[in-house]
C-alpha positions in Angstrom: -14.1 0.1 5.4 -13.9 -2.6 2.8 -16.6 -5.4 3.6 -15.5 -9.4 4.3 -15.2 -10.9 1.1 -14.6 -7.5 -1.2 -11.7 -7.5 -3.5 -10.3 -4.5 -5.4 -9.0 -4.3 -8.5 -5.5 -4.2 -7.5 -5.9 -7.5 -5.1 -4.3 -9.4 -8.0 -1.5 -6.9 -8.4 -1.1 -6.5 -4.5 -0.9 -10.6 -4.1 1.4 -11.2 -6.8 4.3 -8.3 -5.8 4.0 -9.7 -2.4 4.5 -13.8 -4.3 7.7 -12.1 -5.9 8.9 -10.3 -2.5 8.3 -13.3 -1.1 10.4 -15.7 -3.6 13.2 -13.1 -4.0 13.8 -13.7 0.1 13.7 -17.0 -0.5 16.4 -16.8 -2.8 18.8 -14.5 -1.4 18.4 -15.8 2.6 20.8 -18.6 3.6 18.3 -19.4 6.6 15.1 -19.6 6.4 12.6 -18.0 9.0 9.4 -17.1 8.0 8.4 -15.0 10.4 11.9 -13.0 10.0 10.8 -12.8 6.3 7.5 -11.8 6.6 8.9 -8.8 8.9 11.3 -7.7 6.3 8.5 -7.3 3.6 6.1 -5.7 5.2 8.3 -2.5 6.7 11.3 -2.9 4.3 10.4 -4.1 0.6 9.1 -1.1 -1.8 6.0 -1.7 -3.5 5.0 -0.9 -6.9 2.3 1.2 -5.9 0.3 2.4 -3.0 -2.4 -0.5 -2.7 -5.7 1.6 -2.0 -8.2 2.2 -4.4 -7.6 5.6 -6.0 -11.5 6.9 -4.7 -10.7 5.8 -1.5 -7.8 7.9 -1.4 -9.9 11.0 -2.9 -12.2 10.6 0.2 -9.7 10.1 3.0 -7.2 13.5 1.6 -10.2 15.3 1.2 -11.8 14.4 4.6 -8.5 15.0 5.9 -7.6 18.2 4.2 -11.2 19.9 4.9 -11.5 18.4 8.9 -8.0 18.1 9.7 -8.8 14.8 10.7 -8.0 11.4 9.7 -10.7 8.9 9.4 -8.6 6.1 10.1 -7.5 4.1 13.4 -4.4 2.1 11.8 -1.7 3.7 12.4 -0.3 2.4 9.6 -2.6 3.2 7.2 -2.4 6.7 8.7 1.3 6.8 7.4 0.3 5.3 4.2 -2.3 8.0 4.0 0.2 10.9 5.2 2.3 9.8 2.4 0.0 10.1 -0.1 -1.2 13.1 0.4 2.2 14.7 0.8 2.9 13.6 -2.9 -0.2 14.4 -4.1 0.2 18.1 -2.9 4.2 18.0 -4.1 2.6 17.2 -7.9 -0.1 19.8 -7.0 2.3 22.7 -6.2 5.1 21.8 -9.3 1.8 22.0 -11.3 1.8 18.3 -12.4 -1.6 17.3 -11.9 -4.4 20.3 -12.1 -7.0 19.4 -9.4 -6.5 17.6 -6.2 -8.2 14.5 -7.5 -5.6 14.0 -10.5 -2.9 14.3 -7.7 -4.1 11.6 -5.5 -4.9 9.7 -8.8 -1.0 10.0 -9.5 0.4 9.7 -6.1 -1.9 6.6 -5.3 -0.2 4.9 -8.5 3.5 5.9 -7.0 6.0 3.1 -6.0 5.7 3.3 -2.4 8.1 2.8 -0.1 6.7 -0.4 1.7 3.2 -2.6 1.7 1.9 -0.6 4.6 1.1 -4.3 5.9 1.7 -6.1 8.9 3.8 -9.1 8.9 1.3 -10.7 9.9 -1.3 -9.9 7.0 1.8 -10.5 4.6 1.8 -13.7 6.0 -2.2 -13.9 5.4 -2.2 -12.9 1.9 0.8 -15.0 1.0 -0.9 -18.3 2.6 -4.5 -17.5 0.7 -2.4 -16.8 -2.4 0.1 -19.8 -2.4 -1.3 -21.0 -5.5 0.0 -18.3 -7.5 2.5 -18.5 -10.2 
């Protein structure tokens, strides 16, 4: 678990796909309701890439794949982990990546298929980050 404070190096990545999310529902909604929007991006808007640090990632799979247990309580970073590790082993067995850690390296730099955020942490990030441009 991160501590308080700690960024990672793909914060600034992470913040400003969420900004353009964001600004694109703006755009395209004829009513605005925040908290409708904020729903829609965090289960339904694909993200660029799967926002953990790729070590991270190495030590959950692994943990995972050796104990058959996750070390997570989120359910939702569960699914985000599930995921991960189900591409990771896809590039694995088509013999795309040649050890388990250049699989997770690759999967963890996928588009994924949503923020694995709540709305309400959308909301979070968005507010912290309203100065972005």
């Amino acid at each position: 678990m991160k501590k308080p404070g700690s960024t990672s190096s793909y914060t600034p990545e992470r913040n400003m796909a969420l900004l353009a999310a964001f600004r694109h529902e703006l755009r395209v909604r004829r009513i605005i309701n925040l908290d409708e929007i904020f729903a829609h991006i965090a289960a339904n808007v694909p993200a660029p890439r799967f926002y953990v640090s790729e070590e991270r990632a190495v030590l959950i799979i692994k943990h995972h794949l050796t104990y058959g247990k996750w070390l997570l309580r989120s359910a939702l970073r569960r699914s985000m982990f599930e995921r991960i590790e189900s591409i990771a082993l896809s590039y694995l067995s088509e013999g795309e990546a040649a050890t388990l850690t250049d699989a997770i390296y690759l999967a963890v730099n996928d588009p994924a298929p949503s923020f694995y955020l709540t709305p309400r942490t959308v909301r979070t990030y968005l507010y912290e980050n309203k100065t972005c441009h």
